[in-house]
C-alpha positions as CSV (number, residue, x, y, z in Angstrom):
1,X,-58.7,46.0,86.6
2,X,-62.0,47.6,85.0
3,X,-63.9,44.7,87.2
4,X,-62.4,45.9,90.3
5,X,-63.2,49.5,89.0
6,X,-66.9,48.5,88.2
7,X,-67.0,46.6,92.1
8,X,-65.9,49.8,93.7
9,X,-67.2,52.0,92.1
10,X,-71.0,50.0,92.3
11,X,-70.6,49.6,95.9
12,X,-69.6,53.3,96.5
13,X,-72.7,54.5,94.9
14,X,-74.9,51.9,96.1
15,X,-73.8,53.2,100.1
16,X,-74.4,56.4,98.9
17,X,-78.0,55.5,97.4
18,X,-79.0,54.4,100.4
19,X,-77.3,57.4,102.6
20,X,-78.6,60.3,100.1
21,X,-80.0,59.7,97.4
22,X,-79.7,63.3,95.9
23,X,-76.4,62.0,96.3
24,X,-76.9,58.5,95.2
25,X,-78.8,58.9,92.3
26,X,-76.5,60.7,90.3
27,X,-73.5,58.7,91.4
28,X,-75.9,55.6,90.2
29,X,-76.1,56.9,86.6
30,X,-72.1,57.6,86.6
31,X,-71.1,54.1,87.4
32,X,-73.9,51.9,85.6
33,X,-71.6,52.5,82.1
34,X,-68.8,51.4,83.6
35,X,-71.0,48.4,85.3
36,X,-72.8,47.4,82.5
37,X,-68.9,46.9,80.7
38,X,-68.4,43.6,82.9
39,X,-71.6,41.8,82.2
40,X,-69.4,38.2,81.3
41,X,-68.2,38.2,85.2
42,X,-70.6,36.2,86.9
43,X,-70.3,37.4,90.8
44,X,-72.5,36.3,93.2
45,X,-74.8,33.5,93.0
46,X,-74.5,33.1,89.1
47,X,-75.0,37.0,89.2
48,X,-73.5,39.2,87.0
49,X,-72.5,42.5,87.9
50,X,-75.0,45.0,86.5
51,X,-77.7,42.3,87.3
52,X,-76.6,42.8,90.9
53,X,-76.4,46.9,90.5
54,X,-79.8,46.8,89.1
55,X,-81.9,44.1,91.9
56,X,-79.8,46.0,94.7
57,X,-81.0,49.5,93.5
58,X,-84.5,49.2,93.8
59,X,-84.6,47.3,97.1
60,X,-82.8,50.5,98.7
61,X,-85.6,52.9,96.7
62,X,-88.7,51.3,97.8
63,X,-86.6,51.7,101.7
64,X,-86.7,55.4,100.8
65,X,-90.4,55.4,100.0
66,X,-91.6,54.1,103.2
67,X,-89.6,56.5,105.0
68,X,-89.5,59.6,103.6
69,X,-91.7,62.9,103.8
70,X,-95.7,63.0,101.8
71,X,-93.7,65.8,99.5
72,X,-91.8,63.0,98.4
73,X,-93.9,60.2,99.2
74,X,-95.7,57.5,96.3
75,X,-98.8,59.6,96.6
76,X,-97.3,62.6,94.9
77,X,-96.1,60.9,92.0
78,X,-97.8,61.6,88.8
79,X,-99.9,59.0,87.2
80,X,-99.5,56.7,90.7
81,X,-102.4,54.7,89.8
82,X,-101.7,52.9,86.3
83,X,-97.9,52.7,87.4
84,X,-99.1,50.7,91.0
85,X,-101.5,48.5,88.8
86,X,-98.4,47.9,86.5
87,X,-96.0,46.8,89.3
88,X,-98.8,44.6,90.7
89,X,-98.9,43.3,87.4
90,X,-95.3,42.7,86.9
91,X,-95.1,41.2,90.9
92,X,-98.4,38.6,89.3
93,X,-96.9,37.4,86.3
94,X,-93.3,37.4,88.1
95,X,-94.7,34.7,90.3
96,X,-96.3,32.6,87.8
97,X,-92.6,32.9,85.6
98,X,-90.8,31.7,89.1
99,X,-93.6,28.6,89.5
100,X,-93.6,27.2,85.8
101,X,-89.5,28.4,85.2
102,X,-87.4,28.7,88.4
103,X,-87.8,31.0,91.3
104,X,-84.3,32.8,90.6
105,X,-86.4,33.4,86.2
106,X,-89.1,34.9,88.3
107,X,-86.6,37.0,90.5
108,X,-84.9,38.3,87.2
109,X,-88.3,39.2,85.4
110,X,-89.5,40.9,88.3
111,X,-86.2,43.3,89.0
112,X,-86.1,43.8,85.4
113,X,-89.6,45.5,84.9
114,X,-90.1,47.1,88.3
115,X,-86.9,49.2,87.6
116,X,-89.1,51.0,84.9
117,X,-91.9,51.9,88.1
118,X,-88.9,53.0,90.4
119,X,-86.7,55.1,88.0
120,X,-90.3,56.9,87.1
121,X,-90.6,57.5,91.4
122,X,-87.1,58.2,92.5
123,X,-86.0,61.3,90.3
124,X,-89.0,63.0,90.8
125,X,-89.5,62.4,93.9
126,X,-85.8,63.7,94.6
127,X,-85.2,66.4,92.0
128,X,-88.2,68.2,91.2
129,X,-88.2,71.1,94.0
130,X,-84.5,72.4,93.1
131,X,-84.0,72.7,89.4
132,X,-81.1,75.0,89.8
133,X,-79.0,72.7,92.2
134,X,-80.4,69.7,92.0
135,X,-81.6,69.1,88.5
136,X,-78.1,70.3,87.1
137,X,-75.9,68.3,89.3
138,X,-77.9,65.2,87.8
139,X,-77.7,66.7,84.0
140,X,-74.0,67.0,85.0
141,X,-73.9,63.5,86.3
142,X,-75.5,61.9,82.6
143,X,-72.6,64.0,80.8
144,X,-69.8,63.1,82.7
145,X,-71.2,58.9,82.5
146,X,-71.3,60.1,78.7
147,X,-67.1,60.1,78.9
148,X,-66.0,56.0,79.6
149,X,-68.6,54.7,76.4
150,X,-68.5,57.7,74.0
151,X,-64.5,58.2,74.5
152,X,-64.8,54.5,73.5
153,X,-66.7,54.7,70.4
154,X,-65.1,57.9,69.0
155,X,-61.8,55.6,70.1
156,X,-62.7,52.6,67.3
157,X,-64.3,55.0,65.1
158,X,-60.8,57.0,64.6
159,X,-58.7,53.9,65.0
160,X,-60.6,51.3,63.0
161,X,-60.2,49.1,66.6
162,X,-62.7,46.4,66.8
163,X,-62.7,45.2,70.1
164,X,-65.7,43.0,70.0
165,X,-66.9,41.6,66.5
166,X,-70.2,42.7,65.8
167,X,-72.0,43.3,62.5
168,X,-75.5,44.0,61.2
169,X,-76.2,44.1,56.7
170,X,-72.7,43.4,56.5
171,X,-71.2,46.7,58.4
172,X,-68.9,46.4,61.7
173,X,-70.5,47.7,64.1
174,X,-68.3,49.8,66.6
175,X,-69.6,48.0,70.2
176,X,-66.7,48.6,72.1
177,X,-66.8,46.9,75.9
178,X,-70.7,46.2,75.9
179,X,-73.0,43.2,75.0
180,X,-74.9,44.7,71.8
181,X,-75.3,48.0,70.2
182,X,-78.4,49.3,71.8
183,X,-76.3,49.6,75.1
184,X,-73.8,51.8,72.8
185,X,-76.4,53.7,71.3
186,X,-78.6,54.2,74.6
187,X,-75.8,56.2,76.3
188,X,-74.8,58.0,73.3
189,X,-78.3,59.2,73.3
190,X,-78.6,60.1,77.1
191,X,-75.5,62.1,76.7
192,X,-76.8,63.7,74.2
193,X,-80.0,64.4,75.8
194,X,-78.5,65.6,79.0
195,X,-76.0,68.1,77.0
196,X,-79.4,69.5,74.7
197,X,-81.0,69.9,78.3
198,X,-78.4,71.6,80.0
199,X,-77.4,73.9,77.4
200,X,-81.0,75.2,77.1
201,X,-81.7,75.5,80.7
202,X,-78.3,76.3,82.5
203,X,-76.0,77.5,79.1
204,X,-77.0,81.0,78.4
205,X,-74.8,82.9,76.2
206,X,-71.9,81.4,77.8
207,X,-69.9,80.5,74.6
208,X,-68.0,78.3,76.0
209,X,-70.7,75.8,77.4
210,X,-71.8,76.2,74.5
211,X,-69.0,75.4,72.3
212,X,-68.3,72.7,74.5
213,X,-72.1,71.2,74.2
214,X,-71.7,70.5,70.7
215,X,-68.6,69.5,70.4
216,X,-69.6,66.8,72.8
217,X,-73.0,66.6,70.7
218,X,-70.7,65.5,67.8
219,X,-68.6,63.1,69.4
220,X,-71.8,61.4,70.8
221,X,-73.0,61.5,67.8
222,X,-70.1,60.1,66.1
223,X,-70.2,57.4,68.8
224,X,-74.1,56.3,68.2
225,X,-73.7,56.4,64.3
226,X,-70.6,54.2,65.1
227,X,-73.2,51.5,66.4
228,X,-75.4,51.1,63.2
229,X,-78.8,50.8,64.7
230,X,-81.0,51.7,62.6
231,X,-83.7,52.9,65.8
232,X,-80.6,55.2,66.4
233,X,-81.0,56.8,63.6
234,X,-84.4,57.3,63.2
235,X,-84.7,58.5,67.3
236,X,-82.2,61.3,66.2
237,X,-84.4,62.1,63.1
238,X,-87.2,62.3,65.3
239,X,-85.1,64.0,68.5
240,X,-83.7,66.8,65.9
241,X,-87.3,67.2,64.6
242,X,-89.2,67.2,67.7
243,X,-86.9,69.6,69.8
244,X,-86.2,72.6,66.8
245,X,-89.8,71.8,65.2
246,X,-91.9,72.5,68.8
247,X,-90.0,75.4,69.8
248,X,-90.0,77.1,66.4
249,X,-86.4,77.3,65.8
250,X,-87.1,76.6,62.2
251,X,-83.2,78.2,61.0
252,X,-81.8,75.8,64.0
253,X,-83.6,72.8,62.0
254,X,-82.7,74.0,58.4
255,X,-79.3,74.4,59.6
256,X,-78.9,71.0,61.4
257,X,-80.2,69.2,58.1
258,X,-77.6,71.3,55.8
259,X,-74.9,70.4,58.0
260,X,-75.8,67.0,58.3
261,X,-76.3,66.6,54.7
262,X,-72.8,68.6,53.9
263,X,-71.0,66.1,56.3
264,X,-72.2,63.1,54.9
265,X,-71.3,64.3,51.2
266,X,-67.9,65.6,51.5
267,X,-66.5,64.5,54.9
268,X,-68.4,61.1,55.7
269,X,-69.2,59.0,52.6
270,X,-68.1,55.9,54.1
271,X,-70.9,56.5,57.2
272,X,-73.7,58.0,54.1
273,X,-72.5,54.5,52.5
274,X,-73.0,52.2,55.6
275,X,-76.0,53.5,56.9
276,X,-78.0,53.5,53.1
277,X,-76.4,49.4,53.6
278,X,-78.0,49.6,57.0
279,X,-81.8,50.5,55.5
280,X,-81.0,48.4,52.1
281,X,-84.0,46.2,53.2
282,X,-86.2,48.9,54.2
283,X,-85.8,50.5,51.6
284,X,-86.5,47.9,49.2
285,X,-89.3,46.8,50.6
286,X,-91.0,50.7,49.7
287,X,-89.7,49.8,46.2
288,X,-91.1,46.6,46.2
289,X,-87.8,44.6,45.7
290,X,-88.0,42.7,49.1
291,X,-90.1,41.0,50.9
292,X,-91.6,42.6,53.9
293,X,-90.6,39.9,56.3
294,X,-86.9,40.7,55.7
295,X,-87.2,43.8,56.6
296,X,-86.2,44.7,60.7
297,X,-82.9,42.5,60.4
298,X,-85.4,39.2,60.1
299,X,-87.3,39.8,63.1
300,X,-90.5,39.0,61.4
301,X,-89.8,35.1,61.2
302,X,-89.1,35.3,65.2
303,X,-92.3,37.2,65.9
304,X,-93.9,35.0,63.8
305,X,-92.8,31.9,65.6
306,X,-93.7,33.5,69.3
307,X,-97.1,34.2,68.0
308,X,-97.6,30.4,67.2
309,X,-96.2,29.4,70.3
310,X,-98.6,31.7,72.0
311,X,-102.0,30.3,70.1
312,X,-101.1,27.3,71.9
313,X,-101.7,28.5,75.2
314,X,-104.6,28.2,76.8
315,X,-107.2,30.9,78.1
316,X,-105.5,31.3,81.2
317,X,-102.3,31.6,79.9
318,X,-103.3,33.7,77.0
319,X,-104.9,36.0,79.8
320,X,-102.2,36.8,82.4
321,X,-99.2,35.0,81.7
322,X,-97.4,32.1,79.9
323,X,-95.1,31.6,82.6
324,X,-92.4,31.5,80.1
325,X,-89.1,34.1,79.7
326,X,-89.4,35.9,76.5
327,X,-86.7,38.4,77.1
328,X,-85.2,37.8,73.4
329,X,-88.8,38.8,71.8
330,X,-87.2,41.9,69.8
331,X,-90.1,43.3,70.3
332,X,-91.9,45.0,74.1
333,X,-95.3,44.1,73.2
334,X,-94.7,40.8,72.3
335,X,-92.7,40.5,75.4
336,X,-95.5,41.9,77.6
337,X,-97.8,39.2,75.7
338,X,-95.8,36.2,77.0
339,X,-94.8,37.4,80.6
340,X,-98.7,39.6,81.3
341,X,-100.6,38.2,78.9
342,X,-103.5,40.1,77.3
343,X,-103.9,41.7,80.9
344,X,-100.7,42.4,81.1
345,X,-100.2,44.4,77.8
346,X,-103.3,45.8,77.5
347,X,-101.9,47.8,81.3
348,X,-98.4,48.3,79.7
349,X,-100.6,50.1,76.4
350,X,-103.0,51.9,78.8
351,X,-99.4,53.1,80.9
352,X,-97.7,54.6,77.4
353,X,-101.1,56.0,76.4
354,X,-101.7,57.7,79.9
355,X,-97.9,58.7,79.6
356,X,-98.2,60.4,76.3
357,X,-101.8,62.0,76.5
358,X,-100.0,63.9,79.5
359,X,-96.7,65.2,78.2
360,X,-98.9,66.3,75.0
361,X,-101.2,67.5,77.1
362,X,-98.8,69.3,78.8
363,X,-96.8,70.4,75.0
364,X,-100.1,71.9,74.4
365,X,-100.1,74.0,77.6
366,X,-97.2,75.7,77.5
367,X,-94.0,74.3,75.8
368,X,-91.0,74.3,77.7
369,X,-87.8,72.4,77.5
370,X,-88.6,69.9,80.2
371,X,-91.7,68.7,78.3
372,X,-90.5,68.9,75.1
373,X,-87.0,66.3,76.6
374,X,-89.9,64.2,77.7
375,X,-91.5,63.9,74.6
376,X,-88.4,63.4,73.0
377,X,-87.6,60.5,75.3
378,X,-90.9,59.0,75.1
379,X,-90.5,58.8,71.3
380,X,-87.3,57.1,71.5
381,X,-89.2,54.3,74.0
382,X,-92.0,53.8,71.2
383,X,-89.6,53.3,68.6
384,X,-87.7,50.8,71.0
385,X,-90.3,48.8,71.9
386,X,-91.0,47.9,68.1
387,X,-87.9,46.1,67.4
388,X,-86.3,45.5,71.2
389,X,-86.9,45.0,74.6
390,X,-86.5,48.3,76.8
391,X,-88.5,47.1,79.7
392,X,-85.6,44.7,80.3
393,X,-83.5,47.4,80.8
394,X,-82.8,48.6,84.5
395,X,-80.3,51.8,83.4
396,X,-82.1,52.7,79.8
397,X,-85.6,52.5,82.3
398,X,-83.6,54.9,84.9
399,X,-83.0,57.1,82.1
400,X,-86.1,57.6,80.4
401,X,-89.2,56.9,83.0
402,X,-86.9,58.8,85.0
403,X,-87.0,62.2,83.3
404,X,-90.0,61.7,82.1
405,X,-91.5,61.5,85.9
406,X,-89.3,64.5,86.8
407,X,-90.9,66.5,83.7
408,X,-94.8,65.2,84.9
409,X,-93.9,66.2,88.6
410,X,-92.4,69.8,87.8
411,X,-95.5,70.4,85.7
412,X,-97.9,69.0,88.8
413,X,-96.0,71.4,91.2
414,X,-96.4,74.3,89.1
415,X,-100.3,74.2,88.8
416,X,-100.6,73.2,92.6
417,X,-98.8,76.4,93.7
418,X,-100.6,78.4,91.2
419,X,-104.2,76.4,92.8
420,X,-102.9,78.0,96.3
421,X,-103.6,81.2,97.5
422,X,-101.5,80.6,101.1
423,X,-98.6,80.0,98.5
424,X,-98.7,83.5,96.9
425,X,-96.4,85.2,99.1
426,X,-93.7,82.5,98.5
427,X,-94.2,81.9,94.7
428,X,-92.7,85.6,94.7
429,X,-89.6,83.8,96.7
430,X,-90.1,80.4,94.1
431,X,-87.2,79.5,92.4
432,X,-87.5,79.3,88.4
433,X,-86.6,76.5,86.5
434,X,-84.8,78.2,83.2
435,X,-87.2,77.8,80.7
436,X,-90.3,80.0,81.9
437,X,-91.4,77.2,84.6
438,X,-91.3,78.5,88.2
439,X,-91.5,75.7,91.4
440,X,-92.2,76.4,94.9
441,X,-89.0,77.4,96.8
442,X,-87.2,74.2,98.5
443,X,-87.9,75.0,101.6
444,X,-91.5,73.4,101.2
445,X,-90.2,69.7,100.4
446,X,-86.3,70.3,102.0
447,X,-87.4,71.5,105.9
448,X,-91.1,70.6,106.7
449,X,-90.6,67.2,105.4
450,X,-87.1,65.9,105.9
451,X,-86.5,62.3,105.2
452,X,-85.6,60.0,107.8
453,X,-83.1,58.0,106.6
454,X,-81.0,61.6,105.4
């Protein structure tokens, strides 16, 4: 039955990608939960169902690019340059995977990483020029994708239901329908960040979108925590930090901490309990009572093994590509080092450090919500990277190249209407993004430029 469900419902907002994708989009980020639930079901070819959802949404994208308006077109994205070298990149060492492994390896690596280059393209290019319609029907789209994997988790955390046996330092981890916890924990955190980001810019003093924000806030919370992953927790630490710290909401931090801190005393020892198990390592090692390498669940014997598999490449190899799948790498650098070689990650490090000078760049401007959500996701990708594989993620790429673009591109359309004097007359008419930022009004993307295939 959820199969079916996941079939329909992919197919339905696949059609409606390809129809409208102001449409599409958000219906794209509603299903892939549901989707990503049936990833035993091999469909098509040996496919699998959210490997299917993720090769066929691309394909329709780069469609929409060739078609549709310059507003929207690859030449107004931000930072177009390093992320065309880095999808030449990725199609090079895709290639070289296909010859030395099997075309359908190469096919696999390819969709894989390009998803990162067209979830950074498509919600900018679609939702930057109406924040008030557009930008909160796809907030609204993330919250309501929240309900099938959080109603899960808060499900087995009330019930004690294990559904799937997972564990990690000896605790259960509450994984529900999905492969591993990072999937758990990846929509618990985009629900989250989609309920933060709609509250600030859309709640107001509405007390009842408020109320409503963090009780869902909680219960995604509940949900993430439910996972173990120790990343999880320190993103929060960081996403707490980051988002009262910037905009000086020093009591909202203080308070945060006090709550947390009551909650885990008096109403949550068992979760205080689990996740001091979860760091036991970790925190040992500080102490010196463990060894470093046994830290990071282990990881550090399997990066240690890749690296002398690696030194026995040669130049060539070393320089652009082993040709060899290293999607269980636990770690994106190392992962970059076998499929790009030393070409290939010193791009994807040039890409996060073009990335990052820009939002702070931006931070130091003027700080808004929308840059401070795009710090806040680009910290959750660096911490990622360290101990997982994010590139190898179509829906988690979606998410956060995806919002991070959007921020990059509303910051780009701001200074270019404030660089034109022939737009002075309609900034008066521009629409304002809550938040202090102000866009050009959407007649300038909506009517000159219409897309061809809407």
């Amino acid at each position: 039955m959820l199969l079916l469900s996941a079939i329909s419902l992919s197919i339905v907002a696949l059609i409606t990608l390809a129809v409208n994708p102001i449409a599409g989009i958000p219906l794209l980020f509603m299903v892939k939960p549901v989707v990503d639930a049936v990833y035993l079901e091999p469909l098509l070819f040996g496919l699998r169902l959210p490997e299917l959802v993720g090769g066929l949404a691309p394909m329709i994208v780069f469609v929409h690019m060739l078609f549709v308006g310059p507003e929207r077109a690859l030449g107004r994205m931000p930072l177009r340059s390093i992320w065309i070298v880095y999808a030449v990149d990725v199609c090079v060492f895709s290639m070289i995977i296909a010859y030395d492994q099997s075309f359908m390896e190469g096919v696999n690596i390819f969709l894989r990483y390009i998803n990162g280059f067209v979830g950074f393209y498509m919600v900018q290019a679609f939702f930057y020029n109406d924040p008030e319609k557009n930008l909160r029907r796809l907030l609204l789209a993330l919250i309501v994708a929240g309900f099938f994997p959080i109603g899960i988790g808060v499900y087995q955390m009330a019930t004690g239901a294990v559904w799937k046996s997972a564990s990690t330092e000896g605790i259960t981890r509450y994984i529900g329908l999905y492969h591993d916890a990072f999937t758990v924990r990846f929509y618990a955190f985009q629900t989250i960040f989609a309920l933060v980001l709609y509250g600030a810019l859309y709640g107001g003093r509405n007390l009842f979108i408020k109320g409503s924000v963090l009780a869902y806030c909680v219960a995604s919370t509940v949900a993430m925590i439910g996972a173990y992953s120790k990343a999880g927790v320190v993103s929060l630490v960081m996403w707490v930090t980051s988002w009262a710290l910037l905009q000086k909401k020093i009591a909202l931090f203080l308070l945060i901490i006090l709550c947390g801190g009551i909650l885990g005393i008096y109403y949550a020892p068992q979760i205080a309990a689990n996740i001091t198990q979860m760091f036991h390592k970790e925190i040992g090692a500080l102490e010196g009572k463990v060894k470093l390498e046994r830290t990071f669940a282990g990881r550090w014997y399997g990066w240690e093994e890749m690296i002398s598999r690696w030194e026995e490449f040669n130049w060539l190899k070393k320089g652009f590509g082993s040709g060899e799948v290293a999607v269980g790498a636990h770690n994106d650098y190392l992962q970059m080092l076998f499929h790009g070689g030393i070409f290939g990650l010193m791009i994807y490090l040039f890409l996060l450090s073009a990335v990052g000078w820009t939002i702070v760049s931006n931070l130091r401007t003027k700080i808004d919500p929308m840059s401070i959500a795009a710090f806040m996701l680009l910290l959750m990708w660096l911490v990622d990277a360290i101990g997982l594989v994010p590139s190898s993620y179509p829906g988690y790429q979606w998410f956060v190249w995806g919002f991070i673009g959007l921020s990059l591109r509303v910051r780009e359309e701001v200074g270019r209407a404030a660089e034109r004097p022939d737009l002075s007359q309609e900034a008066t008419l521009s629409r304002e993004l809550p938040g202090g930022l102000a866009l050009p009004p959407a007649l300038t993307a909506e009517r000159r430029f219409p897309s061809l295939l809407r």
